[in-house]
N, C-alpha and C positions, 0 to 999 in steps of 0.2 A: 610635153613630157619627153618627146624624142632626144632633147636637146640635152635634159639626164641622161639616158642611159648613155647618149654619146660620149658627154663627159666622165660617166663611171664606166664605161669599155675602157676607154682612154687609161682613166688612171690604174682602175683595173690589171692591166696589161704591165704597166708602170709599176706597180704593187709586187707584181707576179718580176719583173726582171729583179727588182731590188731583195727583195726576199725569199725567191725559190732554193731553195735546198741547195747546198752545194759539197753538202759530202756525201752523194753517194747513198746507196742501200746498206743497209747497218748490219741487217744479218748477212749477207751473202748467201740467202734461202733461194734453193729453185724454183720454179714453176712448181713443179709437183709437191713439191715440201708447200709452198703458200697456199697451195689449192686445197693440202689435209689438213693446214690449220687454217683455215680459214673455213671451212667446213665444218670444224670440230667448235670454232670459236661459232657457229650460228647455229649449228645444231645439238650441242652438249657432247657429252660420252655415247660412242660408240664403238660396235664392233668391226676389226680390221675388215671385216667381210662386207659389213653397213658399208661402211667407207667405199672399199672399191667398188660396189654394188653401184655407189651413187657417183661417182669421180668416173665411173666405167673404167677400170684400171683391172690386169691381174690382183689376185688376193696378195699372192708372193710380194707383187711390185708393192704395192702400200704398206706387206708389213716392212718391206727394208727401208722402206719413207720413215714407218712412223719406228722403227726402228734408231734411224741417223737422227731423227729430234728427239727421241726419249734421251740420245746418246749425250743432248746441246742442253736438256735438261727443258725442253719447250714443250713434251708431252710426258705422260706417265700412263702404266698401264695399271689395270686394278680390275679385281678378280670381283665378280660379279656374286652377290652377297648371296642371292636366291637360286645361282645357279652354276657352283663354283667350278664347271668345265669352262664357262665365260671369261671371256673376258674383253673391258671398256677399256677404250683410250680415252683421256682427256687431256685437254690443254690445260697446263701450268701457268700461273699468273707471267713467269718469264716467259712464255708463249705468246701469249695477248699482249704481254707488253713490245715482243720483237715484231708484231703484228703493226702493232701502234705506230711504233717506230718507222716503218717500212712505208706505212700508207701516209706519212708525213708530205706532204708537198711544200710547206714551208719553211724555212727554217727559224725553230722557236728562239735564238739563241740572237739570232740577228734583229726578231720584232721583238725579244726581253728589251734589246738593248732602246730601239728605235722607242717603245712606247715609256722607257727610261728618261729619255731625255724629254718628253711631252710633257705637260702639265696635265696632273690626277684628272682633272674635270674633265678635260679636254679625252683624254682615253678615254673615259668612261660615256662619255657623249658619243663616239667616234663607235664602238663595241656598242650600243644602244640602237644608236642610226639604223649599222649593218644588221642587225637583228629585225632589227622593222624589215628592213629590203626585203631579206630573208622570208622572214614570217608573209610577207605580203604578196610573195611569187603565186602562181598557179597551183592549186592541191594537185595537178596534175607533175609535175615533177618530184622526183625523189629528196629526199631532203636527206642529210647524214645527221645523226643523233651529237648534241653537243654532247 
C-alpha cells in the first residue's frame, strides 16, 4: 500500500500546483475581522463583550471590528428580545459566504472547467474514490464538513 499513498502525494501535490487558487483573498478581511466571524460563524449571536471576552481582545477593539463588518454588511446587530439593553451580533449570510470564500484553497472555476472536459462517469467515480480515501482516514484526524 505504500506504493498508493506515494503515488497520491505525488499526484496530490500535482493537483494542489494546477488548481490552487490564484486570485488572492476575496474579502481583504484582517486577522481580527476573520477571527470575530469566524467565531460568530461557530458560536452564533453574541454579545460584543462575549466576543472579546473569548478572542481576549479590548470590548472597544471588537466593537470597531464588528463595527467595519456590519459597515461591508458581513455582520448585523439586533437587540436582544428578553433583554432590550442587549444586544447580539450575528453573522449575515454575506458573512459566511466571504468566510467560504476565503477558506477556498482551490480554485472552483479552474476544477468547473477541468471536470468539464472529463466524461460524467468518469467524475463521478474520481469524487466517489476520494470520498472512500476520505471516509477511510484515522477518526483521529479532523475532517472538514462537505
Amino acid at each position: 500500500m505504500t506504493g498508493f499513498a506515494s503515488e497520491f502525494e505525488q499526484l496530490f501535490r500535482d493537483a494542489y500546483r494546477v488548481f490552487h487558487r490564484r486570485d488572492g483573498r476575496r474579502s481583504g478581511l484582517t486577522g481580527a475581522s476573520w477571527a470575530v466571524l469566524t467565531h460568530l460563524s461557530l458560536t452564533g449571536p453574541v454579545t460584543v463583550g462575549e466576543a472579546a471576552q473569548h478572542l481576549d481582545r479590548a470590548q472597544s477593539v471588537v466593537s470597531d471590528i464588528v463595527t467595519q463588518l456590519e459597515s461591508k454588511g458581513l455582520v448585523e446587530r439586533r437587540t436582544d428580545s428578553a433583554d432590550r439593553r442587549r444586544t447580539h451580533i450575528w453573522i449575515t449570510p454575506e458573512g459566511v459566504d466571504a468566510l467560504r470564500a476565503d477558506e477556498r484553497v482551490l480554485g472552483l472555476d479552474l476544477l468547473a472547467d477541468a471536470f468539464e472536459r472529463m466524461p460524467a462517469a468518469e467524475a463521478t467515480s474520481l469524487l466517489a474514490s476520494l470520498r472512500h480515501l476520505v471516509d477511510a482516514a484515522p477518526a483521529t484526524h479532523e475532517r472538514t464538513p462537505s
